[in-house]
N, C-alpha and C positions, 0 to 999 in steps of 0.2 A: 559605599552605601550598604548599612543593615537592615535585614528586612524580618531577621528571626530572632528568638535568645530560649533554650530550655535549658534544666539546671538538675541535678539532684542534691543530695546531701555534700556531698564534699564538692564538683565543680559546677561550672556551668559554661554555655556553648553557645557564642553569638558566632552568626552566617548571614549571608549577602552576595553581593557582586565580586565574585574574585576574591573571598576576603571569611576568613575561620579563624576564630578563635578561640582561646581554652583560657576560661575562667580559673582561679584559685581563688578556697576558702582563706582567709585571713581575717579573727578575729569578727567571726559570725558576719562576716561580709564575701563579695565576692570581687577581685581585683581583674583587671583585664588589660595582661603586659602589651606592651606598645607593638612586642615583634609579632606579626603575621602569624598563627600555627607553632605557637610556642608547646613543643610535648606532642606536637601534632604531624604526622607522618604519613605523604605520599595524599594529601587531601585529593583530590580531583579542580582543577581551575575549570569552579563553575559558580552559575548566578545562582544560589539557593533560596526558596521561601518559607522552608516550614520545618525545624528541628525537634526532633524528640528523645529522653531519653531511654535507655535502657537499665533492665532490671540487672542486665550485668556489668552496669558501669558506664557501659558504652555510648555511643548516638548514634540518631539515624537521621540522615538527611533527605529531602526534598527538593528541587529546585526545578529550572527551565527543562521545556522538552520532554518531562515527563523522569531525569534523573536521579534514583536513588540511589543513596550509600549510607554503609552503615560502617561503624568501629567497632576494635573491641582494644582490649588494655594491654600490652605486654609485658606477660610477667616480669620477664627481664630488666626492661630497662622504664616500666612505666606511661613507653610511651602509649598513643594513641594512632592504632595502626588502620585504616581506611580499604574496604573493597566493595566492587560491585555485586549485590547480588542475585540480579539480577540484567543479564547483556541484553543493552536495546541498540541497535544503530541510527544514526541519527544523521546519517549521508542523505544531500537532496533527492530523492526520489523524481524522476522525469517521465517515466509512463509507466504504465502496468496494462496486461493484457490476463486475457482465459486461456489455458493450455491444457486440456484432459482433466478437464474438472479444479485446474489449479491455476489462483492467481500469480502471476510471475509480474517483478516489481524490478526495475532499473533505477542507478541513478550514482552518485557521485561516489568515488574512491572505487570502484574495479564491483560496485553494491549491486549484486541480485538478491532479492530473496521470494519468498512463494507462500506460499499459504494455502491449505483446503479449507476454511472454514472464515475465511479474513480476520480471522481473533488471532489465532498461534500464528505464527513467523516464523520462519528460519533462514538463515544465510548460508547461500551454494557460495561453494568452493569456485572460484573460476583460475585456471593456471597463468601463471607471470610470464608470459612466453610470447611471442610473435609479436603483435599489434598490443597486447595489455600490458600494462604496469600500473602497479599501485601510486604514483607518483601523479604520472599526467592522465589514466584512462577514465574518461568520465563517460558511462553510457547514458543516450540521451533517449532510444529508442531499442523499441522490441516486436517483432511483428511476426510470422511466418503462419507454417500449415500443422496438419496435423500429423507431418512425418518430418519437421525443424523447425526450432525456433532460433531464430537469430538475436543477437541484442547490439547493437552499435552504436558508436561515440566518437570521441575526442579522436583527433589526428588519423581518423579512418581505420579506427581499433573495431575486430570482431571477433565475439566469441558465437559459438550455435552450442545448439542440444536439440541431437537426434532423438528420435523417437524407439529405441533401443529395448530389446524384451531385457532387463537383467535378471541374475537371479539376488533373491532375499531371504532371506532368514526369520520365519515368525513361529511363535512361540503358544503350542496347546494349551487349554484349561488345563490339563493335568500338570503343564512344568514340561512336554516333551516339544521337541522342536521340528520344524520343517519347514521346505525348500517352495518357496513360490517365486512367479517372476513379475514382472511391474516395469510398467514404462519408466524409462528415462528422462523424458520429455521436460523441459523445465528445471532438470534436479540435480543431470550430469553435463557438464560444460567443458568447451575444448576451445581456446582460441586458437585464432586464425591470421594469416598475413594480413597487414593490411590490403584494400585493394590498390593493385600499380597504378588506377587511372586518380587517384586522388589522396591528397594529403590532408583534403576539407574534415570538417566535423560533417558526421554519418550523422541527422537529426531523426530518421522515419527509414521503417521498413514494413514490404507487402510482399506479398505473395498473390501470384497470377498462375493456376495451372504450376506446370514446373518450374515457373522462374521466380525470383526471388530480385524485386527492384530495392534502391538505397536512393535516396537521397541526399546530396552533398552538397552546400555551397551553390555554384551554378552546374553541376554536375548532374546526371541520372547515369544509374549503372544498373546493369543486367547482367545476373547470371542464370543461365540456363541449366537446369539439373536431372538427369532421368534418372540416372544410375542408381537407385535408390539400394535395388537389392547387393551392389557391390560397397556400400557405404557402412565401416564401420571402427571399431573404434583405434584400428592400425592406419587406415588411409581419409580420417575424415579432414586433417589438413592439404592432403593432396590433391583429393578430389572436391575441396571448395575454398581452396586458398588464392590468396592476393589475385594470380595469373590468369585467371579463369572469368573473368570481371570482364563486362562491357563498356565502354562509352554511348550513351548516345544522344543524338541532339544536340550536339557543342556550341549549334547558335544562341543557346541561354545565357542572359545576359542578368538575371535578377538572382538572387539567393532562395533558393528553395528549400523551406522545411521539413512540410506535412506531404502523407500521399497515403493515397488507401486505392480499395478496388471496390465498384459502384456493380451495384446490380440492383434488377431489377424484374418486371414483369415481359419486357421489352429487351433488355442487356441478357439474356443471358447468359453469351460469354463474359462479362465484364468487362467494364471499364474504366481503365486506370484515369486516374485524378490527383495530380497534386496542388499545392499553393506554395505562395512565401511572400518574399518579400514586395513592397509597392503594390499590394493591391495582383500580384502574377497568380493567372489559376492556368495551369494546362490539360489539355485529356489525350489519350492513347487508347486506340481501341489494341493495339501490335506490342508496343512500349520501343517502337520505335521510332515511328511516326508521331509526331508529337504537335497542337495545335493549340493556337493561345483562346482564351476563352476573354470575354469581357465582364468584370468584375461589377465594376462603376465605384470601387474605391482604389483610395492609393494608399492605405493602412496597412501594416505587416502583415500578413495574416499566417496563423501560427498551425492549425489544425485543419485536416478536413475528412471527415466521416461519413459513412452510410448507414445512414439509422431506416431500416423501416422502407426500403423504398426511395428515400430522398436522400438527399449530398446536404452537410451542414459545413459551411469554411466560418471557424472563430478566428478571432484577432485582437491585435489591438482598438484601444478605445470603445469596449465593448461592442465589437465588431461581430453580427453574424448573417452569416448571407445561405439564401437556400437555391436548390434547384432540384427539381425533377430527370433532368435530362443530360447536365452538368455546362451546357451550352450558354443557357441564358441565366443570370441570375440575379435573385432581388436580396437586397437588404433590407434587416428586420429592427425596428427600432428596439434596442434591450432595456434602455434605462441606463446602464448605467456607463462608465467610460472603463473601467478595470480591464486591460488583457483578460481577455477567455483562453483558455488555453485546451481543453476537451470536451468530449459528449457521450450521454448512450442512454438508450433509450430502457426503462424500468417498467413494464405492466403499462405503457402507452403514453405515459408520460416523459418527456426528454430532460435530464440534467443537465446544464450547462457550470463547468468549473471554471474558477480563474485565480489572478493576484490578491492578495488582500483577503482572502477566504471567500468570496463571491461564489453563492451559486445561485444561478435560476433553474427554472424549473417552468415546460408549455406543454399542452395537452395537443397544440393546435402547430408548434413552428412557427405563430406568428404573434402571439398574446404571451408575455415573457412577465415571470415573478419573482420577482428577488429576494429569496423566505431567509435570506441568512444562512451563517454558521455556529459551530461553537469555538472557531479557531479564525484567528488573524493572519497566520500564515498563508501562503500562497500556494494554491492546489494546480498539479499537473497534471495528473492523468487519473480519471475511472475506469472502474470495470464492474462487471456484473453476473452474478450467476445467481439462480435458487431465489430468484426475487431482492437479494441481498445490493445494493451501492457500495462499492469502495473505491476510496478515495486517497491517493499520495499525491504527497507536495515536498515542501520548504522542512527541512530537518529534520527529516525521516520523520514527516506526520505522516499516519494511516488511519484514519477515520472510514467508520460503516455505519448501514442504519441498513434493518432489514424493513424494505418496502411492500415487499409484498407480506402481511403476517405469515408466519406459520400455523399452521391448524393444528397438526397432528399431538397428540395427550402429553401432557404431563404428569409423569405416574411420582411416588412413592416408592425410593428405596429403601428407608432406612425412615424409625421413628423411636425417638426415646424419651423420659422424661428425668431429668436431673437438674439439680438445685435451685427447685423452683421454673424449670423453663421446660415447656416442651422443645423437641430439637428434632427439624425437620430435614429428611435428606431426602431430594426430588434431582429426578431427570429426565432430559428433554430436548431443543434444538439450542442452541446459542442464539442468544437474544430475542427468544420467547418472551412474552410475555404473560405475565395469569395474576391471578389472584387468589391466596389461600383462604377460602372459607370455613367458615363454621358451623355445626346444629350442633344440639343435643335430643334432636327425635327422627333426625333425617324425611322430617319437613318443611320447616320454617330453616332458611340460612342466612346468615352472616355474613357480608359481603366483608373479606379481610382485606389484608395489605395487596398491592400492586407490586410485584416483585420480576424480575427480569433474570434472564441466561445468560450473563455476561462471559463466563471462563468458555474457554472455546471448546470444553468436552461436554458442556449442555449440560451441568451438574450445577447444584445451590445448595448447601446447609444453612439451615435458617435458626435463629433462636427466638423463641417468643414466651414472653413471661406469663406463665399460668394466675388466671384470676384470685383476687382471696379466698374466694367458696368456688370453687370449681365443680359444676356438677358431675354427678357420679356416672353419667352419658356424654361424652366427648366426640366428635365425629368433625372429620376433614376432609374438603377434597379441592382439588386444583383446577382450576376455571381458566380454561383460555381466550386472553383477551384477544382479538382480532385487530 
């Protein structure tokens, strides 16, 4: 299947499903040979929808996922040599959490990455050693405190990141350099044994005080940790490897996913809470002791949260059920049947994620709206900071929407006028929003364009085309929309 074709003077370049090819001119026409990537070298096998040329002969492509690539000609031998120029990963993403101001994102092929602002990305380093490999380690979950985060998967694979002072290296207005230090937390990773009591997939990790619970299969495991101030980057497989793992509660008999730690105005030492499969929810005030709670369904249930005070368990068939206390709980009609898969609460309002792009959204926990997305793919985990929703799923999607506006100014760096266009350089928050207005007496304005901070360093150059008659008084300023 074709779904693109651009051209210049001498070729031209049809793309699709799996499938690139390279036009030749012959006799003011364009021919397109039979073989696959004829002159065409190292394509990428991908679905492409949208082709363009370049002014240096080359193309640039489009396609699924959000992938571009671009060519250029080699002088040599003519052909048409293909790279990325930009590295996006496109591994499923399975949960993301907050770590010292930084979202930390799990998910398939051995995939961390982090973010401070949810626009820029990057991908931590995790070592091929112990419990991980590139091959089988799919992390599925990420949880901890603010002295470790752990992230666990496939065949009872962990990696942690301590919370470590390092040092850094940053660089003066002048051009001179110096030495600061910066947590680790999120950014430097060290796998780990697996644990001996299990060989299940690790789906959910919490943290209680100084223990650190897993969830596996029909498993729960505890490890207990004080040793903080002996913890570092020579003994941290020793002192929280495979060996050091709990069993407990081996009368479970269901598959357990989700688990978090409830609190409350009443709890507050906390109260462990997990779910899984048939409808199973348990609680632990010790996390050893462990008691079944009654659900009143028998649907998988995939997540369970403490938003605000209350316990939310999602699930399949648009499954969500609340409680106060974690004891008794009711079921909330959502509308719709998709797996929900997570939650978190935004300026008072709850989000609810799932398959198929689903998401709702209730003021109340019980009155659920289903506002849509802009993507089809299947969402697994939110987080939240700065008023910000971010959202990972199905093929390394990451979607955000800042919910809470930003207030604070957006100023003017930078203002020129060339050929024909005024050219505006402003800066401000990432995905701000405003509007460029106009006078010519600074008092009657001009409500202008609606314009946004999409790049993640809160910067926009704008170009906008100067009137016929331009008055000889010109005046701007930047209005934030709320």
């Amino acid at each position: 299947m074709l779904y693109t074709i651009a051209a210049d003077n001498v070729t031209g370049l049809l793309a699709g499903d799996s499938e690139v090819r390279l036009g030749q001119q012959t006799s003011n026409l364009l021919t397109w040979p039979e073989q696959v990537g004829l002159l065409l070298t190292a394509v990428p096998d991908w679905t492409y929808f949208a082709a363009l040329s370049q002014t240096n002969g080359g193309y640039e492509l489009a396609g699924y996922d959000g992938q571009l690539v671009q060519s250029y000609i080699n002088a040599t031998n003519g052909n048409y040599n293909w790279n990325t120029p930009y590295y996006s990963a496109r591994d499923w993403l399975f949960q993301v959490t907050i770590a010292s101001s930084l979202y930390v994102a799990v998910g398939d092929n051995v995939r961390i990455m982090t973010s401070a602002n949810g626009a820029d990305w990057d991908v931590e380093e995790v070592p091929l050693t112990n419990s991980v490999n590139l091959t089988n380690t799919v992390f599925l979950g990420v949880g901890g405190s603010t002295n470790l985060l752990m992230a666990a998967g496939s065949q009872g694979s962990l990696a942690v990141s301590p919370n470590f002072l390092v040092p850094t290296i940053l660089t003066n207005t002048d051009g001179s350099l110096f030495t600061n230090s910066a947590s680790s937390l999120g950014l430097i990773w060290y796998s780990l044994s697996a644990p001996t009591k299990t060989t299940n997939e690790i789906t959910d990790v919490c943290a209680l005080g100084n223990k650190f619970y897993l969830v596996c299969g029909s498993n729960l495991l505890t490890l207990n940790f004080t040793n903080w101030s002996g913890l570092n980057t020579n003994n941290v497989n020793m002192l929280l490897g495979g060996t050091n793992w709990t069993a407990v509660n081996s009368s479970i008999t269901n598959e357990l996913i989700g688990i978090t730690v409830f609190t409350n105005s009443i709890l507050t030492n906390g109260l462990l809470v997990a779910c899984g499969d048939q409808g199973k929810i348990l609680t632990s005030t010790n996390g050893t002791n462990w008691a079944g709670a009654a659900s009143g369904v028998t649907f998988g249930l995939e997540r369970v949260r403490c938003l605000n005070g209350r316990l939310l368990v999602l699930g399949e068939s648009g499954t969500v059920l609340t409680s106060t206390n974690g004891t008794s709980w009711t079921k909330i009609s959502t509308g719709v049947t998709n797996w929900l898969n997570d939650a978190i609460l935004v300026s008072n309002t709850c989000y609810v994620v799932g398959n198929q792009g689903v998401v709702l959204t209730s003021t109340n926990f019980t009155n659920w709206t289903n506002i849509g997305t802009i993507t089809t793919k299947s969402l697994d985990g939110v987080a939240t900071q700065n008023g910000q929703l971010v959202v990972v799923g199905f093929e390394g999607t990451i979607l955000r929407s800042q919910i809470v506006p930003v207030t604070t100014p957006v100023n003017f760096t930078e203002y020129q006028q060339s050929a024909g266009y005024n050219i505006f350089s402003v800066a401000g928050t990432v995905d701000q929003q405003f509007t460029l207005d106009s006078s010519t007496n600074l008092a009657n304005w001009v409500t202008g364009p609606l314009l946004n901070l999409f790049y993640g360093d809160g910067t926009l150059i704008f170009y906008q085309s100067l009137p016929a008659n331009p008055s000889a008084n010109q005046f701007y300023r930047c209005t934030v929309v709320p």
